[in-house]
Phi, psi and omega in degrees: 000130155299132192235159175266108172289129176226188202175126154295101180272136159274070203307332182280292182309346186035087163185154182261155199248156174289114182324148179240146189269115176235173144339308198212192156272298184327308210302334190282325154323314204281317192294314197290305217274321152349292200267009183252334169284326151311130195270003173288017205234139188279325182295333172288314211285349208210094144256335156345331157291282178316140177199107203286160189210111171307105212274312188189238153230138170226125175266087175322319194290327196255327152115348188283166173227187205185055234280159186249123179250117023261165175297135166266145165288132174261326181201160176238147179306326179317309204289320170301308185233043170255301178306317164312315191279325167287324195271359175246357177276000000 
């Protein structure tokens, strides 16, 4: 099966956090907003740094990957927990 390789670029650290697998894009979407409304989370504490990003594909059956050039950005943590911050108000 393919999987979405994704990864949290630190724009103040200029690094990508070690990639993670999903499913899908959504689904790795669904996970960065997840952990950006949590306030234990350096993505709550900074979201203004953070920014997910699509590194490529990975094929579990096959062992290949398939990088996405250049990465794209998908979303930013600011947008997750400026809404989180409307809903409770």
């Amino acid at each position: 099966m393919r999987h979405a390789v994704m990864s949290v670029h630190d724009v103040k650290a200029k690094a990508f956090a070690r990639p993670f697998y999903v499913p899908t894009v959504e689904i790795g979407t669904r996970a960065f907003a997840v952990s950006c409304r949590d306030p234990g989370t350096e993505l709550n504490s900074y979201p203004e740094d953070m920014f997910l990003y699509h590194l490529g594909w990975w094929d579990d059956d096959t062992g290949e990957t398939e990088n996405v050039v250049p990465p794209v950005q998908v979303c930013k943590a600011v947008d997750f927990v400026q809404h989180a911050k409307k809903e409770k108000e």
